[in-house]
N, C-alpha and C positions, 0 to 999 in steps of 0.2 A: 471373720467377716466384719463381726465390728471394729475390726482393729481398723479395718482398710477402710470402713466409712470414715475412722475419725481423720485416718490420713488424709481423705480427699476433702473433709471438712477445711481441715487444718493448711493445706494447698490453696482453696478457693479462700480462705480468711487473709492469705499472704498479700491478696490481689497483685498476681503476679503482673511481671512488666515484657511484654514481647515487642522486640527489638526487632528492625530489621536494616540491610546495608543497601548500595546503591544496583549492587549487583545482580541480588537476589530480588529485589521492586523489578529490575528490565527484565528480569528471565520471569517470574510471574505473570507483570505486566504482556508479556508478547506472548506466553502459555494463556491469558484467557482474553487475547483479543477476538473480537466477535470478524473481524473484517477481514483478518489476517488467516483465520478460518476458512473464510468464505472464498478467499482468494489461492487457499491449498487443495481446496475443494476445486476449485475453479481451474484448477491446472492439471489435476488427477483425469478430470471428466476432455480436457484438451488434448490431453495426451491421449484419451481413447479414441478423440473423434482423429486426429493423425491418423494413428493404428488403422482405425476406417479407411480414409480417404485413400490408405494404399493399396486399399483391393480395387482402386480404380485402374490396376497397373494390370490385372488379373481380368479376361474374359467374359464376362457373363454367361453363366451355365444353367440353365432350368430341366429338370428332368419332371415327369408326368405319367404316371400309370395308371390303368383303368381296367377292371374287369369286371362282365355282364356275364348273364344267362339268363336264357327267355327257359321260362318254365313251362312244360309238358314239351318241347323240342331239344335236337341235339347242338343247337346253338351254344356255342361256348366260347365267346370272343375275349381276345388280350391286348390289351392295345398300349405301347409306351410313344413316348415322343419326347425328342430330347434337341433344343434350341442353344444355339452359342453364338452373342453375340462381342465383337471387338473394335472399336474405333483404330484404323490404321494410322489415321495424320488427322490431327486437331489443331496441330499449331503450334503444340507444346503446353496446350490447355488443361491433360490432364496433370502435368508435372508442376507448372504453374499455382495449381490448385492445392496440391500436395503441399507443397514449398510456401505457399501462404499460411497454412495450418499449422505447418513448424514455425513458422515466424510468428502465428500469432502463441503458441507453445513460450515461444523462448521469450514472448513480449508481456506474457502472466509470471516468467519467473520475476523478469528485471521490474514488473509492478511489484510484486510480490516485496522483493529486498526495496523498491523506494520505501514503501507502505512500513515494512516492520524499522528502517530508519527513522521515517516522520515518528514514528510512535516509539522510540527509544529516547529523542530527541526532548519528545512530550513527556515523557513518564522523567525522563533527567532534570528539564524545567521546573518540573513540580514537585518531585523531590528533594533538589536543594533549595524550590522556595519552601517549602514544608522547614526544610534545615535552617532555614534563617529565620524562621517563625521561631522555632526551638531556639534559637541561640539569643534572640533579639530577648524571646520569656527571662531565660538565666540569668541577662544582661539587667532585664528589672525587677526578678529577683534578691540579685544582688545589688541595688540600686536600694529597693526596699529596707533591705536588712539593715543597712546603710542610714538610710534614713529615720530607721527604730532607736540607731544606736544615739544618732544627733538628738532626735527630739529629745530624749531621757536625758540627752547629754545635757540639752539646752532649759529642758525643764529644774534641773537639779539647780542650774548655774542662775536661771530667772530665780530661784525661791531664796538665794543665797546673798541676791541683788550684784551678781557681776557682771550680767549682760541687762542691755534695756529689755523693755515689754516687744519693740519691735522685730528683734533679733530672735525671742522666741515665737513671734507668729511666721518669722522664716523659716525657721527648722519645722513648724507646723506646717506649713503650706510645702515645703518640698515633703514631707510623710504623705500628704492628701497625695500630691501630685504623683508620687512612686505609687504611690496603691492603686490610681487610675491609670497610670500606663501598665502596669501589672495585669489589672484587669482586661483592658483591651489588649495587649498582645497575648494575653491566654486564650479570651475568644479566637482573634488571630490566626493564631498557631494552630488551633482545633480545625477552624475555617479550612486551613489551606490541607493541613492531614485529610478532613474528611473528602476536599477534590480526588487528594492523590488517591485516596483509598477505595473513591467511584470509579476512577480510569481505568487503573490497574481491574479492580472488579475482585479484589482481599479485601478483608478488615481485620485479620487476625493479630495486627500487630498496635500499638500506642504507644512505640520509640523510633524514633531515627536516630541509625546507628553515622556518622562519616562526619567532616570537615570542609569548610570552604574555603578552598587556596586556589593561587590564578592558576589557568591549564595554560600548557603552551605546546601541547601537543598536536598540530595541526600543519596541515599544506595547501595551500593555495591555487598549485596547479597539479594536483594530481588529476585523473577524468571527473569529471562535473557527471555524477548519473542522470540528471537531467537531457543532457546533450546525448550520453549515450541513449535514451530515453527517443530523443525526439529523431538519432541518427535510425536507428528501428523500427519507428513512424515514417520515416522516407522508404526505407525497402518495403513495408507495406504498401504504400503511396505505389512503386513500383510496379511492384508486381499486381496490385489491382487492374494498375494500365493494362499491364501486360491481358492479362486475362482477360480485359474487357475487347483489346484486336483480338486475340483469340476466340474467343467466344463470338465472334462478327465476320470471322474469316471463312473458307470453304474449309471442308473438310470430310475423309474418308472412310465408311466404315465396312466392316466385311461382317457376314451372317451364315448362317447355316440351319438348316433343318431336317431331323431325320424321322423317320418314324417304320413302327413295324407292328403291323396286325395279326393274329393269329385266328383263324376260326374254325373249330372242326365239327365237321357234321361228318359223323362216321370217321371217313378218311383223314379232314382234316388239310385246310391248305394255307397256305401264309400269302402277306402283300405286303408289301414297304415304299416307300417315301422318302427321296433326298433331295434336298432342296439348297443349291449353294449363290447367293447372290453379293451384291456389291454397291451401295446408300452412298452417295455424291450430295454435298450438299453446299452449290455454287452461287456467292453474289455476286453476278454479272457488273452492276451499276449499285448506285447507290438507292435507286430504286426498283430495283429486279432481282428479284432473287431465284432460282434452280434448283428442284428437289428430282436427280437423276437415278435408278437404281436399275440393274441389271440382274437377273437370275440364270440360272441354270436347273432345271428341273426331271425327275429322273422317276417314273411310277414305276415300280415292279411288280410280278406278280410270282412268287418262287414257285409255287406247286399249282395247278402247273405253270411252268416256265412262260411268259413275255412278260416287254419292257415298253415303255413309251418315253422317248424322252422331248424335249420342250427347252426353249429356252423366251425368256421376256425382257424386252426394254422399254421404260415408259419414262415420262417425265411429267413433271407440273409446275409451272412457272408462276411466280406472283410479280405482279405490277402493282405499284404505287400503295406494295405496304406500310404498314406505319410502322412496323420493325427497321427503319433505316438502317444499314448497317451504315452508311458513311457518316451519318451522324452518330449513331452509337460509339465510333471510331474517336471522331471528336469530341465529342462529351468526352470520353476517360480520358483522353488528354488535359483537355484544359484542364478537369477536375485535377488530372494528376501535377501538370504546371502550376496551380493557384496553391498546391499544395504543401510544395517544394519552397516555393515564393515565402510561405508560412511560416515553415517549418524553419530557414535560413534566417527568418526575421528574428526568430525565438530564438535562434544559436546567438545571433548578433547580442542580442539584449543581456543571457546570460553569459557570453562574455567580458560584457560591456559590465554586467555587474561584479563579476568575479573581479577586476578590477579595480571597482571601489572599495572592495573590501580591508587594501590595505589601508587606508584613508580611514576608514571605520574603524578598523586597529585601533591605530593609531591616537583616533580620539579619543575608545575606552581605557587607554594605556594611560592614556594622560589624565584621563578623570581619574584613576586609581591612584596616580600620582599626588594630582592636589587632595585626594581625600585625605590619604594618608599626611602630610601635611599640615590640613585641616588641625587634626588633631592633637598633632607638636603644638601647632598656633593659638589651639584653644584653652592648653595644658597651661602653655606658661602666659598666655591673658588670665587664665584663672589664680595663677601663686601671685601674680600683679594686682588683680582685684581684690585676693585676699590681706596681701600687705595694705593695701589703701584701708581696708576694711575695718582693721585690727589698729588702723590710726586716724578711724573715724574718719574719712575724706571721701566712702564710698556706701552705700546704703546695703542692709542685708539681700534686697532683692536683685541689686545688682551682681552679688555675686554669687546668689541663688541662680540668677542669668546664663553663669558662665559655666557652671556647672553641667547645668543640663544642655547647655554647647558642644559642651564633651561628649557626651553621651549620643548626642545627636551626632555627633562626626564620627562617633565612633562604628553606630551604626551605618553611616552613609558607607563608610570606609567596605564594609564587607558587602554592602550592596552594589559597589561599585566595582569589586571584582564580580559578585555575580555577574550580571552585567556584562563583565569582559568574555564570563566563562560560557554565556549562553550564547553570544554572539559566535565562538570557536565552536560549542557543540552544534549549531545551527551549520558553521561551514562544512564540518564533517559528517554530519548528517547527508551533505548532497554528494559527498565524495564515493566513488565505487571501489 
């Protein structure tokens, strides 16, 4: 037992270092998204109301039993009753309805995959800026170490008297100045870690494991999810219309009702009840509407034996309700036209931008280019400055200048493919 304490002493004294890669951040990251949760949720609970909606294809059946006894008599009554109702001709409103439910079904998945895109897209941004915090630290690490080795170098060479006094407050003032960017790109670097490490919603790691190199893995004109997005919003749009003439139209439904009484005093003798009728439900006009129903009615009495039968037709007409249907008619039209109108504007736009994008290319291609560049030009200004330097024609801080040139391009140079590469994960983020 103490052997194992001391090991785990001896493990926590190591302060170990947990890595992790770009891979295992996206699979994390999308394991404890809170929205992407809610949106699997949200499609488990659509897919039941579907399931639902399809018993609208199915009758309505209610059954009902009851049974009394009057006490100190031989009263003993039983009584069932059993109702089925069915819509014959709606319009096509119940299937319309159905078919919207699935549309909205299949319109939580393709949210679903925008959703876990955008946030793949998010968690990659933050990532490799995490990675360029890290790399940018090393670069004034080694910047630093650099500058330990000049000073000592420059101090030794001042006490010896082979350089002037000015020459070693150069080598001093580049020591400060690597210490101060040292500092600030470690806050930095912490800074952008502890974003990523809020998004995702982990802290178990303090390395980033990957490299920054251009991507060029991407296409241009594959389907835009967006447009499929918004083509999905139009069959909605549709069939709303649809349902809404439907739901305004006449329409037929058929009924039934049965029923059977039992009651015995001594003997004992039964009755029953069928009831079969027919619900019309007619817009005349835009302001009149027709509620028609017709039955057929049938009493019996089995012990003993008669029947009565019946039949009834009535109606009841409304004038000047404010249920118009002809307006109701129009309404989901325009609503459904204005909609369409919309919807085509949005396609136009992300066409229209998908377009630009090679132009955007193109100009992050070419920032990558002059960085890279950059750095050639800054390389050999600095052997140029150093020659002038070393023949006295150019002052230490001038070529203290040039130095940290380099450093500076060297840095633009990786950020400038960032850059290139966010702009490609951003296109394929939208791609299906």
């Amino acid at each position: 037992m103490n052997f194992l304490i001391f090991i785990l002493i001896f493990i926590i004294s190591l302060n170990i270092v947990f890595s992790i890669d770009i891979n295992s951040t996206i699979n994390i990251g999308l394991s404890n998204n809170i929205e992407l949760k809610h949106l699997s949720n949200s499609i488990l609970l659509q897919k039941l109301k579907v399931a639902n909606k399809n018993l609208k294809l199915i009758p309505d059946l209610s059954l009902s039993m009851n049974y009394s006894k009057t006490i100190g008599s031989y009263y003993d009554n039983n009584i069932a009753n059993l109702e089925a109702n069915y819509v014959i001709y709606d319009g096509n409103l119940k299937y319309y309805q159905i078919e919207y439910e699935n549309l909205i079904y299949k319109n939580l998945i393709l949210s679903y995959e925008i959703k876990k895109k955008e946030i793949e897209y998010n968690i990659k941004t933050l990532f490799y800026e995490a990675l360029l915090g890290k790399i940018i630290l090393e670069m004034r690490e080694k910047n630093l170490q650099q500058a330990i080795l000049e000073k000592k170098e420059a101090s030794e060479k001042f006490k010896e008297g082979l350089i002037d006094k000015l020459s070693y407050y150069a080598a001093e003032q580049f020591f400060l100045l690597s210490e101060k960017n040292l500092l600030s790109a470690n806050i930095e670097y912490k800074q952008k870690l502890d974003i990523l490490k809020n998004y995702i919603n982990y802290y178990e790691f303090n390395l980033l494991e990957g490299e920054i190199k251009e991507e060029n893995n991407f296409d241009l004109y594959t389907n835009d999810i967006r447009v499929l997005n918004i083509e999905l919003q139009k069959e909605l749009a549709s069939l709303n219309y649809k349902i809404g003439i439907a739901a305004n139209d006449f329409n037929v439904s058929f009924y039934s009702k049965g029923s059977l009484i039992s009651t015995n005093i001594i003997t004992g003798f039964y009755s029953g009840n069928i009831e079969l009728g027919i619900r019309i439900y007619l817009p005349l006009y835009d302001w009149i509407t027709a509620n028609i129903s017709s039955s057929y009615n049938k009493q019996l009495l089995i012990y003993p034996y008669y029947s009565i039968d019946s039949m009834n037709i009535s109606g009841n007409f409304q004038f000047f309700n404010e249920n118009n249907n002809l307006l109701n008619k129009k309404e989901s039209y325009i609503t459904y036209e204005n909609l369409i109108l919309q919807y085509n504007n949005q396609i136009k736009q992300i066409e229209s931008e998908i377009e630009s994008y090679k132009n955007k290319l193109l100009e992050l291609e070419f920032s990558i280019y002059l960085s890279s560049n950059s750095i050639e030009l800054n390389k050999l200004n600095y052997d140029k400055i150093k020659i002038l330097y070393d023949n006295g024609e150019k002052t230490a801080k001038e070529l203290l200048d040039t130095r940290i040139s380099i450093i500076d391009a060297e840095i633009n140079y990786i950020r400038s493919i960032l850059n290139y590469n966010n702009f490609v994960w951003k296109i394929n983020s939208l791609k299906n």
